[in-house]
Backbone bond lengths (Angstrom), bond angles and torsions (degrees), N, CA, C in turn:
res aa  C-N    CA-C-N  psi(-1)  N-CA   C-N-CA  omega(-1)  CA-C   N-CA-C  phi
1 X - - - 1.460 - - 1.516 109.54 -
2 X 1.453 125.42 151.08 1.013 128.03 -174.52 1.460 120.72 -70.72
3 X 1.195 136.34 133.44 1.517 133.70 -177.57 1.195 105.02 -55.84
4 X 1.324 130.20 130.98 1.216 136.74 139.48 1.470 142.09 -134.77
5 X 1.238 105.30 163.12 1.329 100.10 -155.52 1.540 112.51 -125.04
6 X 1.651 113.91 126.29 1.495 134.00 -166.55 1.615 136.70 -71.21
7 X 1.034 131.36 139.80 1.748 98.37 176.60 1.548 108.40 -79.85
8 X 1.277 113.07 -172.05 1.857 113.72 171.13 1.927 80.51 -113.54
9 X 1.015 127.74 -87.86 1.684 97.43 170.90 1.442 138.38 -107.53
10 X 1.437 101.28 -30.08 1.665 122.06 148.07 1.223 119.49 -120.16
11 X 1.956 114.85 151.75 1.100 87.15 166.78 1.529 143.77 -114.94
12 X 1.580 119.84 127.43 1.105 133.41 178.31 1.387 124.07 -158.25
13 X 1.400 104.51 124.80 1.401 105.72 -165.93 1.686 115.02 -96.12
14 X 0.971 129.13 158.29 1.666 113.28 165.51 1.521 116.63 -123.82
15 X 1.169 114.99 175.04 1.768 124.60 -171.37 0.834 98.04 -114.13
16 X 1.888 137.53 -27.36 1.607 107.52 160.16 1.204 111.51 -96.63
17 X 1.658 114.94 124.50 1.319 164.56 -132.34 1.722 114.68 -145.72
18 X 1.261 91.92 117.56 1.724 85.49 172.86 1.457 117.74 -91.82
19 X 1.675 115.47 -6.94 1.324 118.85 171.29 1.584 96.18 -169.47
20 X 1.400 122.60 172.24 1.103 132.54 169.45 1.532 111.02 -111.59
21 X 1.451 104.75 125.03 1.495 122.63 -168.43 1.023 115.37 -124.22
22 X 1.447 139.69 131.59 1.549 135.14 175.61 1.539 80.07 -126.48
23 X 1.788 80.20 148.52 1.435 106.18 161.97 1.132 133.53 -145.19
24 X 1.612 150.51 147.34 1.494 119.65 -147.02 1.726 89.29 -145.73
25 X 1.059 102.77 -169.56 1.780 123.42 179.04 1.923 113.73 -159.81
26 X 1.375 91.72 147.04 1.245 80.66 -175.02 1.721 105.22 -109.15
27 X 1.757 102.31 146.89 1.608 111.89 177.57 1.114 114.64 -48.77
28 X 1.426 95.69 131.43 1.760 125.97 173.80 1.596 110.41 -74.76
29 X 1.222 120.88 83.82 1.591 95.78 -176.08 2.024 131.41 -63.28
30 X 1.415 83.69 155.30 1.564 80.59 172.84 1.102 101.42 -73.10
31 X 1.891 90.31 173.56 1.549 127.27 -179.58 1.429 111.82 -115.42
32 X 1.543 109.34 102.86 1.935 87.16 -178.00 1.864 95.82 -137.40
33 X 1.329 70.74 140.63 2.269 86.76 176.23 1.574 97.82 -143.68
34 X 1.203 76.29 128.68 1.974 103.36 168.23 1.653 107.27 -117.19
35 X 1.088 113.03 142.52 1.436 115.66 168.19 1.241 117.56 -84.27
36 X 1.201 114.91 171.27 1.890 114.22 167.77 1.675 115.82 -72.64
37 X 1.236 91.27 -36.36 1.624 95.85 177.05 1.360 116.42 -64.82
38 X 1.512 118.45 -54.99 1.918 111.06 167.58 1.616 114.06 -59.02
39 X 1.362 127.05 -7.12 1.481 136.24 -169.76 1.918 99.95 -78.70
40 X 1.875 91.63 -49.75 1.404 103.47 -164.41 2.147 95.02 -77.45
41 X 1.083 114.31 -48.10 1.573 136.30 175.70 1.919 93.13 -19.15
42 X 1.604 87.52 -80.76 1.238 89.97 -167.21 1.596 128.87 -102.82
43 X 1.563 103.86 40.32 1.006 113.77 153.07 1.392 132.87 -100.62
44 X 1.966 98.52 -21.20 1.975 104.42 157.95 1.314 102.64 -82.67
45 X 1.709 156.06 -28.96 0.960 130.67 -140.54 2.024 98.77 -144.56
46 X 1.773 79.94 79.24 1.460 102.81 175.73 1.833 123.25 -28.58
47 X 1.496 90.54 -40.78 1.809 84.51 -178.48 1.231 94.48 -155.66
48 X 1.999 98.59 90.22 1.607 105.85 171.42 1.465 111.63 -81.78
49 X 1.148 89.12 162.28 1.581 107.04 -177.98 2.051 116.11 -84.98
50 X 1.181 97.24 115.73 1.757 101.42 -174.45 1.174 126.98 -118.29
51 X 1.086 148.09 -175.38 1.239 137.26 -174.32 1.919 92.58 -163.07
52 X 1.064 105.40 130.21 1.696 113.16 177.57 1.654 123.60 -114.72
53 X 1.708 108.42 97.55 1.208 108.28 176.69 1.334 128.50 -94.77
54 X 0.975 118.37 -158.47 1.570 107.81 -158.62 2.039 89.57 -158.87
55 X 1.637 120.40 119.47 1.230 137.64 -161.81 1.521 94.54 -56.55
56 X 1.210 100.20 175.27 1.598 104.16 155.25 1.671 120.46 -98.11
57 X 1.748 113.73 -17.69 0.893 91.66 170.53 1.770 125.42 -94.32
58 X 1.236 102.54 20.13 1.843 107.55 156.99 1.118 112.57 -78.60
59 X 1.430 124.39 -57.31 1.344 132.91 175.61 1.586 116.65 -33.30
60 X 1.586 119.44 -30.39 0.815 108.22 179.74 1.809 123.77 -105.63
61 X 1.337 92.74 -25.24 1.591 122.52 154.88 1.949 104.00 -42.91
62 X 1.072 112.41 -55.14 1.747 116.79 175.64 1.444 106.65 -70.27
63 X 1.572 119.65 -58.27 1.490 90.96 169.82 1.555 138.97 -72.52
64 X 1.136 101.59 13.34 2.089 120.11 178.63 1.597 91.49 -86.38
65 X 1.594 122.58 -39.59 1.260 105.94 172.39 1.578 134.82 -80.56
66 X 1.178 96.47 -1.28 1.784 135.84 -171.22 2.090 89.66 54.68
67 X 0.871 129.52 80.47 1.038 159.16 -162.10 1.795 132.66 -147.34
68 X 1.036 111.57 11.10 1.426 145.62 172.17 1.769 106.29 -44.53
69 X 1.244 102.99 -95.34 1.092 122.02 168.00 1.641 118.75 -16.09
70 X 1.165 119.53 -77.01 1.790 128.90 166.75 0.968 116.65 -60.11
71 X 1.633 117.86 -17.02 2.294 103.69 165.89 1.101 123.59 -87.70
72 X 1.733 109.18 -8.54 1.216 112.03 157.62 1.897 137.70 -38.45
73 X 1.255 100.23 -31.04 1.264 105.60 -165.70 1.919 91.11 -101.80
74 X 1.069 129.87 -20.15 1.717 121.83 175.88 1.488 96.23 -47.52
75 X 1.306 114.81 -52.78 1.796 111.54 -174.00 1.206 116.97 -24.98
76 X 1.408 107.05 -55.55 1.400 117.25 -141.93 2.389 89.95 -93.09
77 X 1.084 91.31 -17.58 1.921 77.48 179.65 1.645 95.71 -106.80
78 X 1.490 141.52 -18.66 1.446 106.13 138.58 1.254 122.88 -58.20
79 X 1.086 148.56 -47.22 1.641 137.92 -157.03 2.157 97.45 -69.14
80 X 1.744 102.75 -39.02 0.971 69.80 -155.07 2.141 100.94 -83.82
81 X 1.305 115.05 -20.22 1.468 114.16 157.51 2.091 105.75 -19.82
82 X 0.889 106.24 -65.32 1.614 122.58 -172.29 1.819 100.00 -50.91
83 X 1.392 113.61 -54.70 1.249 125.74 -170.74 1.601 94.20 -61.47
84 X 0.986 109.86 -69.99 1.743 106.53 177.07 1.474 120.84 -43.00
85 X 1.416 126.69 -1.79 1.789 115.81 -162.60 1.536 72.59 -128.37
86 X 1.017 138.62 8.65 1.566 132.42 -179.11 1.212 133.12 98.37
87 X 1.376 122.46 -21.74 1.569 128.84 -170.56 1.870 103.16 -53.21
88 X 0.895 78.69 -179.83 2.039 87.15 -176.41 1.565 85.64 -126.11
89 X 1.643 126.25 108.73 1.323 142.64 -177.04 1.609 110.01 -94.36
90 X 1.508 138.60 99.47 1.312 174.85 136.22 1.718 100.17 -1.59
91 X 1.085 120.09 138.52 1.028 123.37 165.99 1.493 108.94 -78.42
92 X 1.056 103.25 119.34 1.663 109.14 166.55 1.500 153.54 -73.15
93 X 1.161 96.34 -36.58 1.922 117.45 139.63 1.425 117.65 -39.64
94 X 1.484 103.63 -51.99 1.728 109.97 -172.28 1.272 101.38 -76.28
95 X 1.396 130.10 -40.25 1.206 129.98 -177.36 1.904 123.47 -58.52
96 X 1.128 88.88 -40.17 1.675 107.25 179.16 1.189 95.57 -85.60
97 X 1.159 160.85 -64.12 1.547 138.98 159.23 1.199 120.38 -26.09
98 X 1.397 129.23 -43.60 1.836 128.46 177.76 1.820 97.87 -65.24
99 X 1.018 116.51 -26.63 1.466 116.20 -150.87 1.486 110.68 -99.98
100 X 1.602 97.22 -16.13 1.512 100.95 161.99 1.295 135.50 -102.55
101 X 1.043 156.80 142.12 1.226 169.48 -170.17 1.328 135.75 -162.47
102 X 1.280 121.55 133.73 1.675 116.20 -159.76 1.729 97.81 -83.99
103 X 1.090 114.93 17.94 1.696 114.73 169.30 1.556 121.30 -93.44
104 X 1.503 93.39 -36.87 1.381 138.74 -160.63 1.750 112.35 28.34
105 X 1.609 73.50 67.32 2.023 109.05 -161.64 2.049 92.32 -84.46
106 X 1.098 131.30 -45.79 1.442 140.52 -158.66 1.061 123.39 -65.29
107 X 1.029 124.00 116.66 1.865 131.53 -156.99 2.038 89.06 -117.25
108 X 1.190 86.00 161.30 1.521 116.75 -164.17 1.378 112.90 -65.31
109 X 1.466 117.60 -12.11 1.276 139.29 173.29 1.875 107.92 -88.14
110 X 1.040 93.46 -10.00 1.530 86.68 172.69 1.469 100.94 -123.61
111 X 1.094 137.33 -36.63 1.742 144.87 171.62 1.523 80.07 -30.47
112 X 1.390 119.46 -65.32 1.441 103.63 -140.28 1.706 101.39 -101.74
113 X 1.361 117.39 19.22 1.448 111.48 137.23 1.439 132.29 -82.42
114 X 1.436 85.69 -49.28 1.724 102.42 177.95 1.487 102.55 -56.83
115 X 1.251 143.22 -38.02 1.579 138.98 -160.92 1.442 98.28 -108.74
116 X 1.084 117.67 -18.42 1.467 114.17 -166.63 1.657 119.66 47.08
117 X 1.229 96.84 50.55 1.572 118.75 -176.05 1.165 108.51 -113.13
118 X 1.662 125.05 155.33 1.001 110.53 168.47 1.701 107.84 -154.17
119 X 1.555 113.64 14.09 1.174 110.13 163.13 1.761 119.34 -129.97
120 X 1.065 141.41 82.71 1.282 109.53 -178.48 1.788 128.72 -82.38
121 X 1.592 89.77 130.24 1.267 112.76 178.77 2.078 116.28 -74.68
122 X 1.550 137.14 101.32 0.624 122.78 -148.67 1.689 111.25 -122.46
123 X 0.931 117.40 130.31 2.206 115.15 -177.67 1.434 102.66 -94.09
124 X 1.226 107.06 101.27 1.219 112.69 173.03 1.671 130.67 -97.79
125 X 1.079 97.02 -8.10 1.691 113.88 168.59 1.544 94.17 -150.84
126 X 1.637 101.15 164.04 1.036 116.33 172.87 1.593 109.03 177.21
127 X 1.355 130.94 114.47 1.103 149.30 177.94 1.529 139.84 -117.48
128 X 1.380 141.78 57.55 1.029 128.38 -139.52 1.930 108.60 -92.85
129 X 1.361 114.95 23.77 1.257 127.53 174.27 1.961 124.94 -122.30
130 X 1.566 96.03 36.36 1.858 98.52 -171.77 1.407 97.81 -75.92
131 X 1.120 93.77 133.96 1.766 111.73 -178.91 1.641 118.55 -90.10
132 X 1.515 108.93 117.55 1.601 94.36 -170.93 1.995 91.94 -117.53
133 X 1.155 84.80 165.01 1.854 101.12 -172.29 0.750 100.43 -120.40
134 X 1.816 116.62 150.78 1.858 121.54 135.82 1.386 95.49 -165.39
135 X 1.382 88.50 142.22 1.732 95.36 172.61 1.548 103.89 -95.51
136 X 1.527 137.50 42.95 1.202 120.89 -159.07 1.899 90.68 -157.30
137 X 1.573 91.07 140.49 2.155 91.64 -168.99 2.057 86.25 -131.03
138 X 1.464 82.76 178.26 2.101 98.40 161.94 1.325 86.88 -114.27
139 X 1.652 117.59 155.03 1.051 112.30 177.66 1.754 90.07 -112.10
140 X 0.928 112.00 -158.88 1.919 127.59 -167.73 1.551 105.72 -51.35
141 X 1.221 106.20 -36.70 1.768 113.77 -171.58 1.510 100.91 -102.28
142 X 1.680 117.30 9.47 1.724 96.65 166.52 1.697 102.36 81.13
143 X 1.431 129.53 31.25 1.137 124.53 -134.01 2.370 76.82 -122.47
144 X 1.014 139.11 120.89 1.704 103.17 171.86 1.678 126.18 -93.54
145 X 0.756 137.88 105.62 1.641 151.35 -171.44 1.734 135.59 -120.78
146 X 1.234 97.91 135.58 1.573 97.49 -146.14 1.472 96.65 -83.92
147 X 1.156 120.59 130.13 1.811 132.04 153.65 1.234 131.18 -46.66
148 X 1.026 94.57 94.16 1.898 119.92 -159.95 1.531 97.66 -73.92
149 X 1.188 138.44 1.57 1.667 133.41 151.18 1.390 136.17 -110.10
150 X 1.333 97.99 15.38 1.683 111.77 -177.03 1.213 120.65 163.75
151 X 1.736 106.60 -131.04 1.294 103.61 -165.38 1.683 96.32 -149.28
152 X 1.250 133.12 162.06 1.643 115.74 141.45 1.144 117.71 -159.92
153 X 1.585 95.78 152.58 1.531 127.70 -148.27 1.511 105.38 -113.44
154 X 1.140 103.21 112.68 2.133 115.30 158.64 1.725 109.91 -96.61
155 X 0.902 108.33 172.63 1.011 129.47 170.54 2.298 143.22 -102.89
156 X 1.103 108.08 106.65 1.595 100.40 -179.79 1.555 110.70 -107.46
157 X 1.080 101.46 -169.92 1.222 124.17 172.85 1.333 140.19 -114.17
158 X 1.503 163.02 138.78 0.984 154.67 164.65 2.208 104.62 -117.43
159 X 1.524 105.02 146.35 1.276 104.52 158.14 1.859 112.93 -145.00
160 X 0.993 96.11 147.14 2.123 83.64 -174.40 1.804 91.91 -121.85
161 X 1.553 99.37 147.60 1.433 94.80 173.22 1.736 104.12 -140.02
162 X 0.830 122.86 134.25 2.017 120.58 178.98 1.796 80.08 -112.78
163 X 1.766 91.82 147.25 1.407 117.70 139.61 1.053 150.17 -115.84
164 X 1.304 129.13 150.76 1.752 123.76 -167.75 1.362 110.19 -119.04
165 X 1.446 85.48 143.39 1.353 82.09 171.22 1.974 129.01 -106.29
166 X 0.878 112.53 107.05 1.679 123.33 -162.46 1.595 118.79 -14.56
167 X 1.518 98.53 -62.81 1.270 136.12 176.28 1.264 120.22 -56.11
168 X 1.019 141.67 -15.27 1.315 140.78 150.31 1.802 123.21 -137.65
169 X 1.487 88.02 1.36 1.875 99.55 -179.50 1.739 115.85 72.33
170 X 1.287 107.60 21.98 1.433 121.30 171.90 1.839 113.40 -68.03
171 X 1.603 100.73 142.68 1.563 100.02 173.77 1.332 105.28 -86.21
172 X 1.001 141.03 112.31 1.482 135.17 -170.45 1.354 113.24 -103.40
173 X 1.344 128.54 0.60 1.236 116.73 -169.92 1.598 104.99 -159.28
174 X 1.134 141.39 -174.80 1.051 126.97 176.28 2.011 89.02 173.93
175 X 1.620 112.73 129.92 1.617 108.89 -148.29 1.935 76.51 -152.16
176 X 1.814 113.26 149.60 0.981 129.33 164.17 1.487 112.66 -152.00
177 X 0.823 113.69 132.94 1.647 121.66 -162.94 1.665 115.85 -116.81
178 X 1.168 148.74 145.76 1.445 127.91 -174.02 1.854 90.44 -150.83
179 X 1.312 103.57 141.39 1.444 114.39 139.49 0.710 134.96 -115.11
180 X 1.857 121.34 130.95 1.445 113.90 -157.43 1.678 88.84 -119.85
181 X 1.290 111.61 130.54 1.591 122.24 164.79 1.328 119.31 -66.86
182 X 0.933 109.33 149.19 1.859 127.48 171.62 1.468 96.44 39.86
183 X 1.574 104.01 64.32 1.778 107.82 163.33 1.581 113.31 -87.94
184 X 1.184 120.45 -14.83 1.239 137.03 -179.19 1.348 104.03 -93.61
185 X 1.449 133.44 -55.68 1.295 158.15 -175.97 1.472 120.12 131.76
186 X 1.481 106.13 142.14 1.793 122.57 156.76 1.030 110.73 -71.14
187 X 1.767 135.70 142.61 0.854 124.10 157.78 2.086 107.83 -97.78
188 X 0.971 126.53 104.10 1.148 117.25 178.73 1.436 118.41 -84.55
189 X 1.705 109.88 135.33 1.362 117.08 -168.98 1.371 108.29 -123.59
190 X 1.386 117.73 21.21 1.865 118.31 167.88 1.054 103.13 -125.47
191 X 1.480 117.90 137.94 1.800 120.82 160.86 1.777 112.14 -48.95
192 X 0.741 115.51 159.78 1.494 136.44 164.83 1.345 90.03 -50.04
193 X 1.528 123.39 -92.35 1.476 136.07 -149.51 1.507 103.09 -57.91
194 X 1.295 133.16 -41.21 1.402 134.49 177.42 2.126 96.65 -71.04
195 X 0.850 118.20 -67.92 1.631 96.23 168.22 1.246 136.22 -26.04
196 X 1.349 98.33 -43.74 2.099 100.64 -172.03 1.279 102.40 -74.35
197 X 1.723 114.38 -39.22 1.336 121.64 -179.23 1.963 114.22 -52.79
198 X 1.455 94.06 -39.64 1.861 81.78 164.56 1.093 138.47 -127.19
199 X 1.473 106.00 54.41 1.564 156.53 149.39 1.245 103.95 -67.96
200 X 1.437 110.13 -58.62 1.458 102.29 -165.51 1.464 115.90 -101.01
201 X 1.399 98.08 3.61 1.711 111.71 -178.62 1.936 99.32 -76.29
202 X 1.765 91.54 -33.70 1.886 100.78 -165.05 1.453 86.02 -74.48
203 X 1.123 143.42 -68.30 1.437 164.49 160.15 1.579 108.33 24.98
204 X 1.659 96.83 -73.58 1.507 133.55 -168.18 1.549 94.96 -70.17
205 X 1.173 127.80 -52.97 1.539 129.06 175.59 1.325 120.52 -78.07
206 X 2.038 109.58 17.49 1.628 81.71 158.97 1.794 100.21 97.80
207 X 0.824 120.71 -22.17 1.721 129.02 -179.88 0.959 140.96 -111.15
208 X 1.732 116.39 81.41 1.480 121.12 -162.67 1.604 112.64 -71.03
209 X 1.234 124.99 132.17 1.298 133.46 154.14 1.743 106.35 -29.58
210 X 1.456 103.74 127.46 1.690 119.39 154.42 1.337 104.91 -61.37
211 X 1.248 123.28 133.75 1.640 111.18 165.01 1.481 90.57 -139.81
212 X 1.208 99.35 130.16 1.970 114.29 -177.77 1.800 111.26 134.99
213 X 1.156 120.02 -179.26 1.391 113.89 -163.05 1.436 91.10 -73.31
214 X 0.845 111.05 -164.32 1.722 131.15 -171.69 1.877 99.26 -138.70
215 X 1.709 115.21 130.02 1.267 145.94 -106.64 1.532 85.38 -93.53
216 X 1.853 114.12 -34.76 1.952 104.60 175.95 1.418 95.42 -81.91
217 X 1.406 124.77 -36.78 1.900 98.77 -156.93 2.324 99.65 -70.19
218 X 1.503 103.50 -17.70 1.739 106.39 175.04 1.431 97.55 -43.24
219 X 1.662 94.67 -76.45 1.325 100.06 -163.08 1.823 120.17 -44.94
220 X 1.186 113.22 -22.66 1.513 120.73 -175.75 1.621 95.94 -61.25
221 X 1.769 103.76 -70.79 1.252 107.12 -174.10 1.481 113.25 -43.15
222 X 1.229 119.51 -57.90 1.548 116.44 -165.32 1.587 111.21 -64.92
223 X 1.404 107.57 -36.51 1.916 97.50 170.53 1.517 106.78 -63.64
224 X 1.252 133.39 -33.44 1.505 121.42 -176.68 1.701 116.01 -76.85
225 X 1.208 90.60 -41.09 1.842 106.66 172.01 1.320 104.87 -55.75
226 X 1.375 134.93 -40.35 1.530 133.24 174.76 1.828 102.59 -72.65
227 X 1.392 104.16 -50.21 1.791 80.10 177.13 1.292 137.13 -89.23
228 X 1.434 91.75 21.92 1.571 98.60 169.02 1.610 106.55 -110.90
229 X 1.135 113.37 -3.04 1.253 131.71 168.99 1.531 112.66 -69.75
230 X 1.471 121.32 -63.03 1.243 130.89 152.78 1.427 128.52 -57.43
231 X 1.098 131.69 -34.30 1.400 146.34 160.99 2.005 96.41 -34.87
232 X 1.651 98.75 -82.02 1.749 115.19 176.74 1.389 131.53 -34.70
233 X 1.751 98.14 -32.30 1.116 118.79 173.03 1.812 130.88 -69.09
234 X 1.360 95.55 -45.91 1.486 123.38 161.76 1.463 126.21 -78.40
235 X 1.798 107.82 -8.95 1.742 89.25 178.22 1.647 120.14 -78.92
């Protein structure tokens, strides 16, 4: 995966520095289960047809971050990740209209006539603001020592996805994905105490700190998180 690199709350670093500090974290591993049945599925049916929804409780998880607006566009680079490995990707609007009904009479045997679907791909978490800590850096000589004025915090990611299978309404899969910041290392170039100080300088003028990944390194994570998604799916 491509290196990238996090804020501690925005990002901007400076060169006057009261010391040079790295600080790191260690990888969160994923969680991935495939069944035998999606193993056997999609090993006869080279480019099934899917449709990728998205829970309600993300939907609401994104607007807790008031973050709406910018997850809009994840849709469109999973579906098209999927489009590239071959699947035949479902309109999703149309799909969630077949699937609703004020009877809520429609069994899975007709979903997947009416949609002509036959896998759903599903986001069941999704967080692009996990908060990691340490009060502890290397200093220049690789030396490790704890930060005697606080603490500091970057930012990762988590996304979870289960799959179904149409045809009999099976969970077939079940996938957790994590980005962990400064696994390699941060090099941090501001004191603690000179940071907070223009925190509250942004504060006073009206300018809240971003806190969460930043909108190209998402998109990185989430195109790799989808092909390792598909990757798991296919071994």
């Amino acid at each position: 995966m491509k290196k990238m690199y996090f804020i501690i709350v925005i990002a901007i670093f400076f060169v006057n520095c009261s010391s040079t500090k790295t600080i790191s974290f260690d990888q969160k591993q994923d969680n991935i289960y495939t069944t035998p049945a999606l193993k056997n599925f999609l090993s006869v049916n080279k480019n099934p047809k899917i449709v990728l929804r998205i829970s309600p409780s993300v939907l609401k998880e994104v607007e807790a971050l008031k973050d709406e607006k910018n997850f809009d566009y994840l849709y469109d680079i999973i579906e098209n990740q999927f489009l590239r490995k071959g699947f035949q990707v479902r309109d999703r609007q149309l799909f969630s209209q077949i699937t609703t009904n004020d009877q809520n009479t429609i069994n899975y045997e007709q979903i997947m006539s009416k949609s002509d679907t036959e896998l759903i791909i599903e986001m069941t978490r999704f967080n692009p603001a996990i908060s990691y800590e340490t009060n502890t850096y290397e200093d220049k000589k690789g030396n490790s020592k704890v930060e005697g004025e606080g603490k500091y915090e970057m930012y990762g990611a988590i996304v979870d996805f289960k799959v179904i299978l149409i045809t009999n309404n099976e969970l077939a899969g079940s996938y957790k994905f994590h980005y962990t910041p400064c696994v390699d290392g941060c090099l941090i170039e501001q004191s603690l105490k000179d940071k907070n100080k223009m925190l509250k300088k942004m504060r006073k003028k009206g300018v809240e700190p971003y806190k969460g990944m930043e909108r190209d390194d998402l998109e990185i994570f989430i195109r790799d998180a989808t092909d390792k998604l598909i990757n798991a799916m296919r071994a």
